[in-house]
Every structure is written in C-alpha cells, then in structure tokens.
N, C-alpha and C positions, 0 to 999 in steps of 0.2 A: 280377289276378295279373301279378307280372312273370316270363317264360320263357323258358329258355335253349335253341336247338336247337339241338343237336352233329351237324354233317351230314359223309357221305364224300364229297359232291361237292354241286357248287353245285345247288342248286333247282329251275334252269330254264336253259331254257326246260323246260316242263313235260311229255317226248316218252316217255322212259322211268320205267320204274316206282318205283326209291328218287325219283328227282327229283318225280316225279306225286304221292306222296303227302305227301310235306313241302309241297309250293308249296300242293295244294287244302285240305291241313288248315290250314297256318298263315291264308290269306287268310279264312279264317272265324275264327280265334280271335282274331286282329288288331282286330276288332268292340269284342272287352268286353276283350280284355288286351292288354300290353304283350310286344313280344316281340323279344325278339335272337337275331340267328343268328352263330356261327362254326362257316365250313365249310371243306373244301381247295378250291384251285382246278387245275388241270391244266394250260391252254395259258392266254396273254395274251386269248384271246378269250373265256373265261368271264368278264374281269371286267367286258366289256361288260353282264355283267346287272347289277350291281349297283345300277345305280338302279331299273331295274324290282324288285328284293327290295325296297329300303326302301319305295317304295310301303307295304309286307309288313309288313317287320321297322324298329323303332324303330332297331337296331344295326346293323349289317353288319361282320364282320370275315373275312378272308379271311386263307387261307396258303398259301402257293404251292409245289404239288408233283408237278415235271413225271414225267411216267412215267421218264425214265431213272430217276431218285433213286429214284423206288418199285421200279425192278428191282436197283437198289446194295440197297435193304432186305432186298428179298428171297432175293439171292445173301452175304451178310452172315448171315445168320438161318437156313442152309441144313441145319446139323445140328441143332438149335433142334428144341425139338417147338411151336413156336405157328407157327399155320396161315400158310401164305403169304399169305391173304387179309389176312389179321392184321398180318403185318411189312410188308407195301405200304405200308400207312397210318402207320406210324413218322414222330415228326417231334420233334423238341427244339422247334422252334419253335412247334409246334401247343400243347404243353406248355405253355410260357409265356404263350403266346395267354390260353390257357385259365385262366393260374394270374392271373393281372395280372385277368380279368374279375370270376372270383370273389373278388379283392379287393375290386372296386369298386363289383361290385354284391350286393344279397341277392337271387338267385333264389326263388320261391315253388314252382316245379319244374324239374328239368332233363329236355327231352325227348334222349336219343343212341340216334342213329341208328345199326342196322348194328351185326351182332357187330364189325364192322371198327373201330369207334372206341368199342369195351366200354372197352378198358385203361386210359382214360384218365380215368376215373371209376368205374373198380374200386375203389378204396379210402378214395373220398368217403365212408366212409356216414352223417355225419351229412348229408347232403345229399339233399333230396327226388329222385330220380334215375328216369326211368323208361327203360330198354332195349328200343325197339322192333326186334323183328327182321322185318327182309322176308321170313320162311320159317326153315325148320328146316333150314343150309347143308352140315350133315354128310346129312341125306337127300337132298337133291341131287345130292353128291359118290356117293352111294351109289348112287344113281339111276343118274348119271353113268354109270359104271364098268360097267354091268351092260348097256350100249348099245354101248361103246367095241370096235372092234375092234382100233386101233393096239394094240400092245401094250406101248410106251411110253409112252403116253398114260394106259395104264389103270395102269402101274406108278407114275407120278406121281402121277392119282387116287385109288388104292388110300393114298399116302401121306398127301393132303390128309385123306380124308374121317378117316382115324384120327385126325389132329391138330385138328379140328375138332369131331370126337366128346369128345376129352377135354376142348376149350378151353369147349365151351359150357357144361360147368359155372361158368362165369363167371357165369349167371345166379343163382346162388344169391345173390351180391356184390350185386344191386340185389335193393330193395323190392318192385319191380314189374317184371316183363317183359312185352311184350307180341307175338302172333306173328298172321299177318293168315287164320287156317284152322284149322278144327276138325282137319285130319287131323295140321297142324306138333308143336299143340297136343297130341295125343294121343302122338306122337312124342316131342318131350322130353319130357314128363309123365314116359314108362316110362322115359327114361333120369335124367331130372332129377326125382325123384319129390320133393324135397322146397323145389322154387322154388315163388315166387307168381308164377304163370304167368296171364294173361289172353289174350283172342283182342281184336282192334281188325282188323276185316275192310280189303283194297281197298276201293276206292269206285271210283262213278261221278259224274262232273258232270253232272247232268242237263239244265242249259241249254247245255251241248256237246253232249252225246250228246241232243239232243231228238229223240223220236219227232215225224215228221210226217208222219203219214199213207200210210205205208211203200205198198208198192207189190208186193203179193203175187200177182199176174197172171202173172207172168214166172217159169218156173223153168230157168233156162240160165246162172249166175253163181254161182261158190263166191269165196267171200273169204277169206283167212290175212292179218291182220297181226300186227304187229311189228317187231322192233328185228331186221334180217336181217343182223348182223355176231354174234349173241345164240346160243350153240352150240345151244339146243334148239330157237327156230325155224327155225334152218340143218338139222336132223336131223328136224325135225317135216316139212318142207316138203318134201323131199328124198325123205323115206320116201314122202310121200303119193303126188308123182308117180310113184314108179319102182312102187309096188306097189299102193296102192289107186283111184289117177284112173285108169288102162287099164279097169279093170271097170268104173268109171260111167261113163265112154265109151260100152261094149258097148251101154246099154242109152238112154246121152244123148249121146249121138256130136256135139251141138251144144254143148256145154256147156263153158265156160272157165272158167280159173281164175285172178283175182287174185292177187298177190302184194304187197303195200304195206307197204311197213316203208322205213325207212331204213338207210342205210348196207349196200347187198347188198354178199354179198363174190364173189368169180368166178365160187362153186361153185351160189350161186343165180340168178346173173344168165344163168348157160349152160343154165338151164331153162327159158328164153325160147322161144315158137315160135309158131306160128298160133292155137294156143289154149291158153297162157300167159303171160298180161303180167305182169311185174317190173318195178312203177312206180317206185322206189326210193320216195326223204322226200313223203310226201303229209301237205299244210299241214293241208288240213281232210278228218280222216279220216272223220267225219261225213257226207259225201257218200259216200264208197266203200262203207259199210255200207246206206247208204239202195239202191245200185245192187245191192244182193248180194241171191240168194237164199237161202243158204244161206253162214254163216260156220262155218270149220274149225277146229278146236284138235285136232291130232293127234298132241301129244305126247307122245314117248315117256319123257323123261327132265324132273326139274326138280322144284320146288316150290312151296307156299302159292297164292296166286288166280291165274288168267287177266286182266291187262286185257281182252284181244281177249274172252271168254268176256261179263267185263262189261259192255264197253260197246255189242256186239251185242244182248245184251239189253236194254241201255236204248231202245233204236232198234227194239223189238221184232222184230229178226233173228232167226232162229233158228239154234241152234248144234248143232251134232255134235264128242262132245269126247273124250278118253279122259279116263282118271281121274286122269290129271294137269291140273290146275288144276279138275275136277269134286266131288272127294271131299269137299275142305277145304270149300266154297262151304254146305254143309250146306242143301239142296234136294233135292227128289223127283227122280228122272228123270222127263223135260219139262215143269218148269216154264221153260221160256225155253230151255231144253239137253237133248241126251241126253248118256249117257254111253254108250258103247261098248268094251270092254276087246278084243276078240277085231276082227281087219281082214276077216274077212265082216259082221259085225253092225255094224260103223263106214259100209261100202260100201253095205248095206242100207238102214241109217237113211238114209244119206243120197240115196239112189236115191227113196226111200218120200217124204222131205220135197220133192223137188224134181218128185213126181209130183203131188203136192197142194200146192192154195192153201190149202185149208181149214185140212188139218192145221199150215203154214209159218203163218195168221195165228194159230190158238187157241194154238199154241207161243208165239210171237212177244208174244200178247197176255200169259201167264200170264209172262214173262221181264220183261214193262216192268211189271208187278204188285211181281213178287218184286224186284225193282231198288229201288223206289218206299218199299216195306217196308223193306228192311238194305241195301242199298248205296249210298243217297245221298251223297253226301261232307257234306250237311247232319247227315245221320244220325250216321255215325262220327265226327262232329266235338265231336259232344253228348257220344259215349262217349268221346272223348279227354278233355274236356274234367272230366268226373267222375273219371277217372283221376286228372287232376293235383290235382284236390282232394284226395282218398284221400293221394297221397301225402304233400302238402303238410301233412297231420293227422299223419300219422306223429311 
C-alpha cells in the first residue's frame, strides 16, 4: 500500500508522545508499504532530521511554521469559534502541499495526525482517510480547568475546552477515527454517538524499554518522567512534592526522587535539593527506570495513555498512578500499576511498594506480561495496519 501521514510536527527525534508514535509506527509499516510524510516544521533545526525520516518515509515534504506565524493565526481567529489549537496549525502553504501530492499520487490510506490538522481533509471524503487522535482534547481542557487556580487561566480554558467540544464533531467527516484509550473512547462515544470511532492504544518499544533483569533489592528511588516544560507533569510533580513526598519521608526518610524529563522550566528545577534530582534531557531513559524503585504518574489533570506508565512497565518497574493515564490503559489494578484516586491511598501504595521487594517484583513482572500482550509497538502496528485496509475497501 502506498501512505500518506499528515503530521503537526516533525516525527523526531522520537522524545515526546505525538512525535513517539508516528516515528515507531511508520518504521514498522515501512517493511511491506510505501510511505510518505508531510509535516510542519518549527525552527531550522527540525530540518536536520529529514534524512533520518526518509530512512522511514519514501517522501519527505516539509512546511515551515515558526511559532510567531502560529500566534498571528491564533490572534486572527480570536472571535472564531474553532479551537486555538486548531488556528495554530493554519497555513495556505500546507494546503497546497497537500493539494500538488494528492495530484501526483493515488494514496491507498491517509493516516492525519491530531485534531490539529482534521481541517485539511474534512472534506476529502472520497479519500480513504483515517483521523488519529492523541486523546479526547476537550477532556483535557476540562480536566485542565478543574485544577487551575489562576483565574485567567481557567477563563481562557473554560473558552478552549467549549470550542473544542463542538470542533470534535469533525470526526463524523472521516470514515475512521481513532483515539489511543478506552476512557477517550468512551468520552466522545457519549458526545459523538454516531462516528466510527476505534481505540489504536500507545505503545512501547520493547528493544528500548528492555527489561534486564531489573534490580528489586533496593527500595530508596521514586522516578517521574517526562516532557517538564508539559503543564500536567509541571502540576503532577509539583503537587507530589509539596503534599504527598513529606509523608513518605515520615516513614523513608532516605528516599529520593528523580525528576527526568526534558526541557524543566524554573518552577521544577527550584524543587531541586539533597533529595531531589532534576536531571533535565536524559538520552537513554532506559537506564533511569532500571535505577527506580518505584515510578510515579501523579496526575492530576490530562488525557488518553501515560508513556512513563508504559514504559515502566516494560522494564518491569512498578508504577503508582492516578487515574489519569490509568483508566484508559483497560487493566486490573496491579497488573504492572496501581491506581490510586484519593493522596492517602496514592502515599500508601507507595509506602507498601517500597517496603516490599516481593510485592515491586510480582507487580513489575505481571506489567512486562501486560506490556508483551497490547502494548508492543509490534502489536499496534498490526492493528494500524488492518485499519488502513478497512479503510482502503471503503
């Protein structure tokens, strides 16, 4: 088959989550099909990947759109009811891109990425078309809002989450959508009751995330990553220190906490001290999860999968989570995770896992099971792949 992937930003390097799942699903369907990407680029230094993509992709076409231009869209668009996330990605030139490809070639599917670049294949529909979304972004926004205390902040997100509540009826315009979590899914379902909705889960690499014979002895290391410029692991991480690490103290008074993500911004790197490290960009996270006894997702706000959730579990780490990035994941509590709603039972659990090796490896071991089963990137690659078929019969 030959395949189109309409992406908001370039691929890679492959650090955060839209870029993580374009790069590990295309480098598997690359195998039996042909594939071309056009994506935006941002600064001059994304185009440096573009020979690591075609590796990837047979095509590569790029369009170049610096954030000032995406804040002209967005200040342009401002009485507008389509989402700000929406007018960002505005481009004539993207248009054309797009309009010159589908002359030249006959797609057999189009994968578009991101409610952010729906609009631009709204009204293909004789075109095999499939809309992946990263999550369901009006419940985020809603999420959002129910955390926020600025009260500008929550009057702007109060505005977003509505504009993005009405925009996502765009999915009725494709054949197929697809959203990566039982809970997104369940979410537009009640609002969008009559799209063809499907779930295409995260993944994990599992010759990155390889378990090696993890190192359950030691319980004196909590780990949090992520993308720390990213508002809900700035709020996730934030909340843990100021009100749930004091209590596990009380009772592990030796016990430190990781921080690994990239790009921290002031407010996480000022939570630095004798026992919390803020590593900033760690190359091979692989290693930090091997050194953890215990990895945190204490999320208050956000949607569809956890990375950090998943790839702890591939490395047979054990996780303590709330039920954001838990619910969607559609697992028992602790097969590889708990879930904790309530910051006594979040404190506990994780008090209880780092009092036990026993209990940190039978977690850890039923996590790189459940991984093994549905989160392979080999796995979901299968189900993308019968996706585009389906559509392609249409």
């Amino acid at each position: 088959m030959k395949i189109l992937f309409l992406a908001n930003r370039i691929p890679y390097p492959p650090y955060r989550g839209d870029k993580l799942k374009i790069y590990n699903l295309a480098r598997r369907l690359c195998i039996e099909h042909e594939l071309h990407l056009i994506t935006f680029t941002e600064s001059e230094d994304d185009k440096q990947y573009i020979s690591e993509l075609k590796k990837i992709f047979s095509q590569v076409q790029t369009v170049h759109l610096p954030k000032w231009r995406g804040a002209i869209n967005c200040l342009k668009g401002i009485w507008s009811d389509i989402p700000f996330q929406v007018l960002y990605f505005q481009s004539k030139k993207m248009e054309e891109t797009l309009r010159y490809a589908l002359q030249m070639h006959t797609y057999d599917a189009i994968h578009v990425q991101h409610l952010r670049m729906s609009p631009y294949l709204q009204h293909q529909k004789q075109l095999p078309r499939i809309l992946d979304l990263p999550d369901a972004f009006s419940l985020y926004w809603k999420r959002r809002q129910a955390i926020d205390k600025n009260s500008l902040k929550i009057a702007f997100e109060k505005v977003e989450q509505k504009r993005l509540e009405k925009f996502e009826a765009i999915i009725n315009d494709y054949p197929l959508s697809l959203v990566c979590s039982q809970e997104d899914w369940k979410y537009l379902r009640a609002h969008q009751p009559h799209a063809a909705l499907q779930i295409l889960p995260n993944g994990v690499d599992t010759t990155t995330f390889k378990f090696a014979e993890h190192d359950y002895s030691h319980g004196h290391t909590l780990l949090f990553t992520g993308n720390m410029d990213y508002a809900p692991n700035v709020d996730a991480v934030t909340y843990f220190v100021d009100a749930l690490l004091p209590f596990i103290r009380k009772q592990y008074p030796d016990v430190k906490l990781v921080i690994a993500g990239q790009r921290p911004i002031k407010k996480v790197r000022a939570l630095a001290n004798e026992y919390i490290i803020v590593t900033g960009f760690v190359k091979d996270l692989s290693a930090m999860y091997n050194s953890a006894s215990v990895v945190i997702s204490p999320l208050r706000f956000g949607a569809g999968t956890q990375n950090k959730v998943l790839e702890a579990m591939a490395m047979g780490v054990p996780v303590v989570c709330t039920h954001i990035g838990f619910e969607g994941l559609g697992i028992q509590d602790g097969e590889g995770a708990f879930m904790r709603r309530e910051p006594q039972g979040f404190v506990d659990t994780v008090c209880e896992l780092l009092s036990s090796a026993t209990l940190r490896e039978t977690t850890g071991t039923k996590g790189r099971q459940t991984i093994a089963e549905k989160f392979d990137w080999d796995v979901i690659t299968r189900q993308l792949d019968q996706y585009f078929k389906e559509v392609s019969r249409l």
